[in-house]
N, C-alpha and C positions, 0 to 999 in steps of 0.2 A: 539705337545706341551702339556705340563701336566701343569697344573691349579689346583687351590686351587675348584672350584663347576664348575659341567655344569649342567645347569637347562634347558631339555628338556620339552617345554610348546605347549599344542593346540593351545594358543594364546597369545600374546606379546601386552598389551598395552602399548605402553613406554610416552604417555600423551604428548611428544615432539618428532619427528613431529606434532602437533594437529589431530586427527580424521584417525590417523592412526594405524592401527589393524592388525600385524603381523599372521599369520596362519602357524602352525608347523615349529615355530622358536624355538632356541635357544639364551641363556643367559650364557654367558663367566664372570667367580668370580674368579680376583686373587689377593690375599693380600689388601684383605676388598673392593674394587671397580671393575665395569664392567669393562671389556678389550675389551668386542665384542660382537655383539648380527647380530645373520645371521640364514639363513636359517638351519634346525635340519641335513639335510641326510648332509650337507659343515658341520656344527659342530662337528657330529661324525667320517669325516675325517680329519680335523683338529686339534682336542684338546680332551686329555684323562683327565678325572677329579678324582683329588684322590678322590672326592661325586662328585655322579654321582644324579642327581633327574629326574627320567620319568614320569610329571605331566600330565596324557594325554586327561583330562579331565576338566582342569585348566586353568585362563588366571592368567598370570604374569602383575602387574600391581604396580608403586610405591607406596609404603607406606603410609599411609594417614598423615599428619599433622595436628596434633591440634591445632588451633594457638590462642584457650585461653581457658584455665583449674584453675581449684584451685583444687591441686590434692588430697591435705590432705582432704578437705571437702565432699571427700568420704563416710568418717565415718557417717559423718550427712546424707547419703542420705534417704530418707523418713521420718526425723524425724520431720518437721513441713510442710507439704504440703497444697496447693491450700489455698494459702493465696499473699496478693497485697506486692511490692518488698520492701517497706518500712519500712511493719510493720511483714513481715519475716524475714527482716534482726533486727532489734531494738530489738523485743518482741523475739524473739528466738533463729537464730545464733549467732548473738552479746554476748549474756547473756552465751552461752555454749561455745562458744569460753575465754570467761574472764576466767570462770571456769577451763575449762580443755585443754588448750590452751600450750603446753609442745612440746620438740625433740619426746617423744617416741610416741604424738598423731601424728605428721608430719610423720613421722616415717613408723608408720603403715598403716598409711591413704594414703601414698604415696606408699605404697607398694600393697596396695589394689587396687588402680589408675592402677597404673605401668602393675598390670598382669592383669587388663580388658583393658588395653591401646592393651598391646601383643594379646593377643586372638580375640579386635578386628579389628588390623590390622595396629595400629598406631603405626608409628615407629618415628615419634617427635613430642613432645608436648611441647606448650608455656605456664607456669606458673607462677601463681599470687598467692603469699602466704608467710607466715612467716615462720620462718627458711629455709629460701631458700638453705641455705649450706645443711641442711638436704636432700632436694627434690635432688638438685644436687646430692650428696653420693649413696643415690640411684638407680638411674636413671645409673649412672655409674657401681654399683654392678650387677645389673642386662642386663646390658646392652642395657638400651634402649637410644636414641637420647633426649637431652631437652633444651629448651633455657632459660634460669633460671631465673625470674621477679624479680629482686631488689627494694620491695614492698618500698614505700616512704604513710608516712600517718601523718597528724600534729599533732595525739593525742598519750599521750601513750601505748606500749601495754607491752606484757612480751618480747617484741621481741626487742624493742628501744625506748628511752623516749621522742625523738623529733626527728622533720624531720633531723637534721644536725647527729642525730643519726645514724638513716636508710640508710641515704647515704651514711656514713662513714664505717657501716658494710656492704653496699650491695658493695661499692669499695673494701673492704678485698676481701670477694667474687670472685669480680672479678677477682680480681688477684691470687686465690689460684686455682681458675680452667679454668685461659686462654690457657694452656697449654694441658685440658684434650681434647680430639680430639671429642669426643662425645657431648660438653657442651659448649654454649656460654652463653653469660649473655645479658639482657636487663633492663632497667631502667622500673620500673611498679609503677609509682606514682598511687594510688587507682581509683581517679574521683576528675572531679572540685570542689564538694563539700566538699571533703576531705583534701584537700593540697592548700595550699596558695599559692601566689604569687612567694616571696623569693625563696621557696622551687625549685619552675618550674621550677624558671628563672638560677637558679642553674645545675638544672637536664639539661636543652638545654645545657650551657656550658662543662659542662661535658660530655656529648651525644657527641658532638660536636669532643671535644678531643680526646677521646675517641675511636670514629666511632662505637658507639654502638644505636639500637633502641631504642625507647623509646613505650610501650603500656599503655593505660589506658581506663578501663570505659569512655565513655563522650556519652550523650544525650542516655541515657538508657530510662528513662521514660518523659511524658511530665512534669509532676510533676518536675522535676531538671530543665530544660528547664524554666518553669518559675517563680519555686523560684531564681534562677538565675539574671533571666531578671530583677524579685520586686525587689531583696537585691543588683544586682552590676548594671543592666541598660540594661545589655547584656547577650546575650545569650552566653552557656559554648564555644561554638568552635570558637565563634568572639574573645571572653577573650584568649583560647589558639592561635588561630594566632596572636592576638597581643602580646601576649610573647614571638612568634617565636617559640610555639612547631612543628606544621604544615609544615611539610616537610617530605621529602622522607623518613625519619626515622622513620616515628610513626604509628602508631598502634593505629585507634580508635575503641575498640572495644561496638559493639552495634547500635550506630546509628539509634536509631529509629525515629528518631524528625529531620526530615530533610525539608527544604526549595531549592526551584529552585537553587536560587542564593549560601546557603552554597553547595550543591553538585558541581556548577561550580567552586568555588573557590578552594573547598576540590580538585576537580580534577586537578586542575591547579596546586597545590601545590606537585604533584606526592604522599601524602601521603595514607595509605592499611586502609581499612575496615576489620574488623573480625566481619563475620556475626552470630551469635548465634541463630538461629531462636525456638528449641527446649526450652529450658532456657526463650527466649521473650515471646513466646507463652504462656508457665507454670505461668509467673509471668506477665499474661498481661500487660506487656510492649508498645508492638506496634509493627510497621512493621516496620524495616529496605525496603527503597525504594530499591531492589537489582537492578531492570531492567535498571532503569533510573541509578542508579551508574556506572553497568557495561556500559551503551551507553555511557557516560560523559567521558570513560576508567580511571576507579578507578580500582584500584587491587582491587578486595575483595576474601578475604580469608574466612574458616569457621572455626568456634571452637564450642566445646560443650558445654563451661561454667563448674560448678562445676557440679557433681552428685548428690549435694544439691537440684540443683533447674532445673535439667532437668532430669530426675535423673539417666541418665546413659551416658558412656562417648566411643556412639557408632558413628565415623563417618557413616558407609552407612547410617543409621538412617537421620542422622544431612543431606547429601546429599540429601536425597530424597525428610527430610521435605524441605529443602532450595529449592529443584527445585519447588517442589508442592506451597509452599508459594509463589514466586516470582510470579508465572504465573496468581496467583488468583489476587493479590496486583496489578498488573499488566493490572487485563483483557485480557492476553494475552497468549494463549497456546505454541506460539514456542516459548517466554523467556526463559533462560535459560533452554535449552536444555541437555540433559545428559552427554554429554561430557564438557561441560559449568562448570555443575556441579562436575563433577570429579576433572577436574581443578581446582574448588575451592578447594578441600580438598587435593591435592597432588601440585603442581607446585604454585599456588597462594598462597598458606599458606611459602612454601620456599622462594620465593620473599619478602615477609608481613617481614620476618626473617629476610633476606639478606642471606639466605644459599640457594639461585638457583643454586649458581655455584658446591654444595656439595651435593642437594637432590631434590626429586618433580617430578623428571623426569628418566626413564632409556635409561638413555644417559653415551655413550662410556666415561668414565675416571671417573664417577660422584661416588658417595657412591654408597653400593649395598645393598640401605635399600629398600626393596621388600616383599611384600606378593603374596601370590599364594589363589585363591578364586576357590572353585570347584564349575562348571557350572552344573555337571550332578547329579541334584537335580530335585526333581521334582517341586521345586517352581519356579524353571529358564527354563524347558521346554514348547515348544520349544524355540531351541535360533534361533534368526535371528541376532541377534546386541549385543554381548559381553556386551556392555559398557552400553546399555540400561538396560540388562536385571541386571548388578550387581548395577546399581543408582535406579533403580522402582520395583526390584520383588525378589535380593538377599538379606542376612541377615548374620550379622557377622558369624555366625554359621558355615556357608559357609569356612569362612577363614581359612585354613588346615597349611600354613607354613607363618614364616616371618621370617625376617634375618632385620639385623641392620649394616654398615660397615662389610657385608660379613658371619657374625656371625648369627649362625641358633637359635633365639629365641625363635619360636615355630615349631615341626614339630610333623604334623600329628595331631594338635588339643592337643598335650603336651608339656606345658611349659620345656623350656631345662635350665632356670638358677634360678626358683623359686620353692619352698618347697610350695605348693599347701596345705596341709593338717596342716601343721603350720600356716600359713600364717589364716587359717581358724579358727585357733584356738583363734590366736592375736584377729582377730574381734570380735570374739563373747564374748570377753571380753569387749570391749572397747562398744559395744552392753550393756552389763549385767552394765555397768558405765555411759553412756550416757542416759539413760532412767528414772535414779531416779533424 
């Protein structure tokens, strides 16, 4: 049978079945999704590939999900660092966002995102930002996976003049790229401190109709936790379950300010955590409780946060600190364990989305959004355990190919739909503007 790829690998982590580690398998790609994954010597009698890949050194393993970014804020990465999350965001993003806050900064900033996303391995990312139509166009040009945050915020900016604004362009949105196969939308009102009542109670109805997620900031530092509690009586995530955000749709990302009792609720309520741990750590935040979420059975997913304030938009990276944080937070070495971990950044972040059934896993009929990581480094020898040695001792560097719906994004460590030396030039522009 002739097929669109056969990807000949040392090793197949397909992250579903759980803890299961394929050895001189094969990977079947035809017309953008898996057909079949079996053993290599039954693959090369069965199926001739018009590309052919003999990765022999390589584990195949899904593509990592971001499942919370702000991709434009790229551009700012380094430029106000090791400062408290407050008075980085008021006294410096804030101020250079009003200024220079345009399509061609999204633009570029998402394009700079886009091909550190490819190179280090992430084939969907969830964002939180303005011009979200921009980030979508994108994200589609180049062909990577995104699920697009229909930002909702109560004050003006250049992007909408009030909440009934936001919605009203993030539903366009909606509708202008429900049909692109690459791109869904989510509703991303900012943070409780941000968006009122009205606005939420709005966005659930909608969500609702819809059947679209909802993500937002909530209980990022203690500081929000009890300006909250002094100014409305209650803490942020008592406030959203009594609005009925709290359900199987949402997306809290951050979570560091947590109590016994909100984790048993949160859990009860089926709704996903996005853990940021690099991002919390930078802007001493706090600890997301991951051990105790995961025991309670919360999804939790990972994301990087913006490049602003973690300053790079590396899942292994985000894996590794995620395992390393938990176990310490925890007192507890086997927490979250490496495949634990992985899981957070492939299958758990597609759940968080509601895209399981299209990515996260390489599973028979699913997308064939995959990267290929080479083992035979000398940072990864020796290997005993694939999955250990790419969550505690590999490095995106590592990452040689990835595909998106089938589509070969990077091969060989070179971008295949991005102009690399343009793209470098865009920045250093926007570099030579951002600094006076």
């Amino acid at each position: 049978m002739i097929v669109d790829t056969l990807i000949h690998a040392r090793w197949i982590i397909p992250v579903e079945p759980e803890s299961v580690t394929y050895e001189y398998h094969s990977l079947v790609i035809d017309k953008g999704r898996i057909i079949d994954l079996l053993p290599t010597q039954q693959a090369k009698t069965q199926y001739q590939g018009t590309t052919t890949e003999n990765l022999v050194d390589h584990a195949l393993l899904p593509g990592f999900v971001n499942c919370h970014t702000h991709a434009a804020m790229t551009l700012m990465r380094g430029i106000a660092d090791d400062l408290p999350l407050m008075e980085w965001l008021q006294n410096h993003i804030w101020p250079l966002e009003q200024k220079w806050m345009s399509e061609a900064f999204v633009r570029d900033g998402t394009d700079l995102a886009i091909a550190e996303m490819i190179l280090g391995g992430t084939t969907c990312f969830n964002d939180m930002y303005f011009f979200p139509d921009i980030t979508a166009q994108q994200a589609v040009q180049y062909g990577l996976r995104a699920c697009v945050g229909l930002i909702v915020i109560d004050f003006p900016t250049i992007w909408a003049e009030n909440s009934a604004a936001y919605i009203a362009k993030g539903l366009d949105i909606h509708d202008h790229f429900r049909h692109q196969p690459l791109i869904s939308t989510c509703f991303a009102p900012h943070a409780p401190y941000t968006v009122s009542d009205e606005p939420l109670q709005k966005i659930r109805t909608l969500a609702d109709e819809l059947e679209m997620p909802i993500t937002m900031h909530v209980h990022e530092t203690a500081h929000e936790t009890e300006q909250a509690l002094a100014e409305k009586g209650q803490r942020p995530l008592e406030r959203l379950h009594n609005l009925g955000l709290i359900n199987p749709a949402f997306m809290a990302v951050h979570m560091t300010q947590l109590t016994d009792e909100e984790i048993s609720r949160f859990a009860e309520s089926g709704a996903h955590i996005v853990h940021c741990p690099e991002s919390n750590l930078k802007l001493a935040s706090g600890f997301c409780p991951v051990a105790r979420c995961l025991a309670a059975g919360i999804n939790v997913a990972l994301g990087t946060d913006g490049a602003a304030s973690n300053n790079d938009l590396d899942m292994i990276s985000e894996m590794r600190t995620a395992a390393l944080l938990a176990k310490a937070v925890a007192e507890d070495a086997s927490c979250v364990p490496a495949m634990t971990a992985l899981r957070m950044a492939t299958i758990n972040g597609a759940k968080a989305l509601g895209l399981e059934h299209e990515i996260g896993s390489l599973t028979v009929g699913k997308s064939a959004d995959l990267i290929a990581i080479d083992l035979n480094h000398l940072e990864t020898q020796p290997l005993f355990n694939p999955v250990s040695q790419i969550v505690y001792a590999a490095s995106r560097h590592q990452i040689t190919d990835v595909w998106v719906a089938g589509k070969q994004l990077l091969k060989q460590r070179q971008l295949t739909t991005i102009n690399l030396p343009l793209l470098k030039q865009r920045i250093l522009e926007w570099q030579d503007k951002l600094k006076h």
